[in-house]
N, C-alpha and C positions, 0 to 999 in steps of 0.2 A: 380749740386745742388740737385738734384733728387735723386740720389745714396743716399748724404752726410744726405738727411734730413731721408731716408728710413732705412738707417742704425743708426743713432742716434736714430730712433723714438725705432727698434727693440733692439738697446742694451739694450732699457730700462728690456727687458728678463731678462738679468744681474743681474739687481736690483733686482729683485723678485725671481728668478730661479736658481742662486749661491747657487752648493751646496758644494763641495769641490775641493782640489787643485787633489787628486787622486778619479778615476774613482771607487772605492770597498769605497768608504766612502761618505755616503750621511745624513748629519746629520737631516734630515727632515723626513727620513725612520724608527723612531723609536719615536711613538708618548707617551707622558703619559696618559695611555688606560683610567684613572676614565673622565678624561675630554673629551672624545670622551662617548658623552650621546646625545641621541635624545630629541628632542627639547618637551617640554608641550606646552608652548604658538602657533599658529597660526606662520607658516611665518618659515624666516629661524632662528640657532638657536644663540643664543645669551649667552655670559658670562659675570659673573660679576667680579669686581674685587673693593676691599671696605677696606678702614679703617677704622676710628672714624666719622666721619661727611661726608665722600664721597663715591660716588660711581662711576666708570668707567664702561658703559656699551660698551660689544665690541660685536661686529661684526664680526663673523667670515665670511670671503669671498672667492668665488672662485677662481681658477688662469685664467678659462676664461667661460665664459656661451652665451647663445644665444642672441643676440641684442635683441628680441623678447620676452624673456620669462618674463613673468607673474609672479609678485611674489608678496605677502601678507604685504603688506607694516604697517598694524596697528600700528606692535607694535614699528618698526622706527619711526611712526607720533608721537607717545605718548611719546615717551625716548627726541626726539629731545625738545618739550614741556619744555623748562624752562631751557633748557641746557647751561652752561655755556662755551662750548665749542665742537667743533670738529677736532677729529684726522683722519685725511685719509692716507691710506698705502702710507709707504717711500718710494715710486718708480718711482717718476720723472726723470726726466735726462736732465743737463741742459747746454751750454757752456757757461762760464763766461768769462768776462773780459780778468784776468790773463791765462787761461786756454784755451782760443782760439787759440793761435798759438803751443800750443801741440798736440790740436782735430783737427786741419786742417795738422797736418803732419800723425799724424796717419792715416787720413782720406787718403789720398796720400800714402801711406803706403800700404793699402789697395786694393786703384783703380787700375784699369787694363784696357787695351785698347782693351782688346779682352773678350769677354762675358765667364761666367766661363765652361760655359757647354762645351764650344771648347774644354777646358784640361783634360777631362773626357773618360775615356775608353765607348765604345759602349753602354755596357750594364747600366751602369750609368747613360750612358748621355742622353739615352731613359727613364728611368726613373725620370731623373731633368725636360729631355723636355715634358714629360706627365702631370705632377705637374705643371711648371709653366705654361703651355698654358691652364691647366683648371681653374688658376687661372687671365688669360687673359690680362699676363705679357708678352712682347717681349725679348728678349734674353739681351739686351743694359741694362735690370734694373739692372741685375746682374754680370756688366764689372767689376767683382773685382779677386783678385790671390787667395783669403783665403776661403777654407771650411767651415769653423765657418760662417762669413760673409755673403755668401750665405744662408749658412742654418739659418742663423737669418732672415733675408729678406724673403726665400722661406717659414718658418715659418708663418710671418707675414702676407704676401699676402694670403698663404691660408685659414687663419681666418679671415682674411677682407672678399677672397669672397665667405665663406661658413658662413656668417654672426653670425659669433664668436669676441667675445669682451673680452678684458682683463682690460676695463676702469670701468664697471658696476661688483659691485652695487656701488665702490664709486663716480661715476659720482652722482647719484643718490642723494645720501645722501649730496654730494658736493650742488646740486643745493637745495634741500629743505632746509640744513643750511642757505645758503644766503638768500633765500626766509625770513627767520624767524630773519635775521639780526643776525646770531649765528657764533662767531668767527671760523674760521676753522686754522685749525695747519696741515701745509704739509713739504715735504723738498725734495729736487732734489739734488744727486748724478751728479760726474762731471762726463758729457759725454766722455771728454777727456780720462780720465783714465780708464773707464771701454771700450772705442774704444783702446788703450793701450793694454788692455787684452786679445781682439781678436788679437791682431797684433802678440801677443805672445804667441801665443797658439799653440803648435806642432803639425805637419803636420798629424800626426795618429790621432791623437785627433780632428782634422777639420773633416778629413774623417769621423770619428765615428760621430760625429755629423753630417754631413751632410745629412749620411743616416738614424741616426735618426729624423734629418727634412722631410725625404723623406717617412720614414715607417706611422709619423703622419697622412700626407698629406695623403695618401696612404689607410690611413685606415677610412679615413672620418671624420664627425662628430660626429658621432653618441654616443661613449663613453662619449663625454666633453657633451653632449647636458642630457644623463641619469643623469651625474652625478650633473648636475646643477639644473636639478628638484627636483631628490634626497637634494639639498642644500637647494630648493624654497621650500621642504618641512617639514626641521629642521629634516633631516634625513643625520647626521651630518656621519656616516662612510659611507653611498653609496655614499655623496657629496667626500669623499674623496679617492674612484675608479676610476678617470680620468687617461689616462695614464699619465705617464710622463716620458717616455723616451726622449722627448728634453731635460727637463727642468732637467733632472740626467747628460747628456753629458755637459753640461754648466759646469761639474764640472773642464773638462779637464782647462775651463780656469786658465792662472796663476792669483795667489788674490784670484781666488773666496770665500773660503774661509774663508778668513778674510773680505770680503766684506759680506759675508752670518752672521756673525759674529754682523758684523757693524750694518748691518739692524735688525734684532732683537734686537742688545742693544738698538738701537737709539729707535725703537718704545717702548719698555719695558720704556725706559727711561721717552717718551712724556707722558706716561699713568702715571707713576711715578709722575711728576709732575704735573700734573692733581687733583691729589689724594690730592695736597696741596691747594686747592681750596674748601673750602663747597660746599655741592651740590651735581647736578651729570652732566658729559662728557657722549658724545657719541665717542667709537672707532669704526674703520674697518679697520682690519688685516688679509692679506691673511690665509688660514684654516691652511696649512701645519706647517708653523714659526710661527703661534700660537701655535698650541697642541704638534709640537715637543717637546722630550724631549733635556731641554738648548732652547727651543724655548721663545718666550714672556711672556707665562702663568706660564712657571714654573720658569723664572728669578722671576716677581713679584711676585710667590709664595716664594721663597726663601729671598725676602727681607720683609720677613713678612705680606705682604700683603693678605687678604682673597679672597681667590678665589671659585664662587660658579659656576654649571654648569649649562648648558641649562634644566635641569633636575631637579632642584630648584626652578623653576620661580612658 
C-alpha cells in the first residue's frame, strides 16, 4: 500500500510534466517571448485575460518552490475580493470507481519483490543508494521492475526531504478561496492510465529517466529554490531557469503527448468559460503551459480573447 499510494501521489509528474511521445520534441521549450514580462505590481507576476465584461486573472506558478518561501501575497488578497470563482492547476490524479481494477493491475505490473537498486550495475546502484539514503528511504520503497517508476518515487522523496513542494502556491490560494466562501474549479486525471504509461514506457527511456531523477537529486536544491524567489519576485524568466531534465525525460512516456495536449486544453478551456461569467476569476497555471507557445495563453489568445501581461498592471 505504501509503494501503490507513493507512486500514484508521484505520477501525478505526469500530469504536469508531459511533454512529448519523442525525447527532441518538448513542446513547453519554446515559449511566446512578448508574454514572458517582469512583473510591475509587488509579488509574483500575474496575467490577464478579458473580453467584454470579464476578466480571468491568472497565476502563473512554479513546477516546484520551497515549503518555506515568503512570497507577497497583496495582490492574490485583492483579485480573490469579489471573485466569482477559482481555477487551480489540472494535476490531480485520482482512481475512480471504473478505473480501479485497471490501476491496481498496472500497479502489479509494476511491483517487484526485490528492491530496484539490486538490478543495477555498480556504479548506478551507488549512485541510487547515495540519493535514496539522504533521502532517508530504505531499499523496500522502491521494490518495483521499471526505471520510470523509481525515478518518479526517487524524484519525489528527494523534494519531500529537501523541503521542496509542487502543491504551493495553489495550496495557498486553495485555502484563502474557501476561507472567502469562493467556488473553486479543479479536476483529477485517471491515475490508472497515466500508471498505464509508465508500464509502457521502453526500457532506454526508464533508464534515461532514472538518471535524470538521479542528476536532480544530485545537484540539490539550489537551482529550484533561485528560481522560485526569481518567481516570488514577478521576475518571470529567472522563475523559469529551474532545471528540468526530469520533467523533459517524462517525454519518453507513451500518451504523453497527448496528455500534455489534454491539460492545456482543459485549462484554456476552464478560463474560457469563466469568461462567460461577469466579473472577474482568479486562475493558477503552472509557468511553462502557460507561456508555451500552443500553451494556455496563446490557445485563449487565438480564440479571441485579450491578453494583457504582468507588465500592464
Amino acid at each position: 500500500m505504501r509503494f501503490a499510494r507513493s507512486l500514484v501521489l508521484a505520477a501525478a509528474l505526469l500530469a504536469t510534466s508531459a511533454a512529448a511521445q519523442a525525447p527532441a520534441i518538448d513542446p513547453d521549450a519554446v515559449l511566446v517571448e512578448e508574454l514572458v514580462v517582469t512583473a510591475l505590481l509587488p509579488g509574483p507576476a500575474w496575467w490577464r485575460v478579458s473580453d467584454a465584461d470579464t476578466v480571468v486573472y491568472v497565476l502563473g506558478a512554479p513546477s516546484i518552490m520551497p515549503k518555506s518561501l515568503d512570497w507577497d501575497q497583496s495582490v492574490l488578497t485583492r483579485r480573490l475580493q469579489g471573485a466569482n470563482r477559482v481555477i487551480l492547476p489540472f494535476n490531480q490524479v485520482s482512481v475512480g470507481l471504473f478505473s480501479a481494477p485497471g490501476a491496481a493491475i498496472n500497479l502489479l505490473r509494476l511491483r517487484s519483490k526485490t528492491p530496484y537498486e539490486a538490478t543495477l550495475p555498480a556504479a548506478l546502484k551507488a549512485r541510487f543508494v547515495a540519493v535514496r539514503t539522504g533521502s532517508g528511504k530504505p531499499p523496500e520503497r522502491y521494490a518495483t521492475k521499471n526505471g520510470l517508476a523509481a525515478g518518479l518515487i526517487l524524484v519525489d522523496d528527494y523534494r519531500q526531504a529537501s523541503q521542496l513542494t509542487a502543491a504551493d502556491p495553489a495550496k495557498t490560494v486553495r485555502r484563502l478561496a474557501k476561507g472567502r466562501r469562493i467556488r473553486v474549479e479543479e479536476k483529477s486525471y485517471d491515475a490508472g492510465g497515466l500508471l498505464g504509461q509508465v508500464v509502457r514506457t521502453p526500457a532506454a527511456a526508464q533508464q534515461a529517466c532514472l538518471e535524470d531523477a538521479l542528476d536532480e537529486a544530485e545537484a540539490g536544491p539550489a537551482a529550484a529554490r533561485r528560481a522560485a524567489e526569481a518567481w516570488a519576485q514577478g521576475d518571470v524568466r529567472g522563475a523559469l531557469t529551474a532545471e528540468r531534465g526530469f520533467e523533459k525525460c517524462l517525454a519518453s512516456a507513451p500518451g504523453a503527448l497527448a496528455l500534455d495536449r489534454r491539460f492545456k486544453a482543459d485549462q484554456a478551456a476552464a478560463i474560457a468559460r469563466a469568461l462567460k461569467t461577469p466579473g472577474h476569476a482568479v486562475a493558477v497555471v503552472p509557468l511553462r503551459p502557460l507561456l508555451a507557445q500552443g500553451g494556455v495563453l496563446d490557445q485563449l489568445q487565438s480564440q479571441g480573447f485579450e491578453v494583457k501581461t504582468p507588465g500592464e498592471d
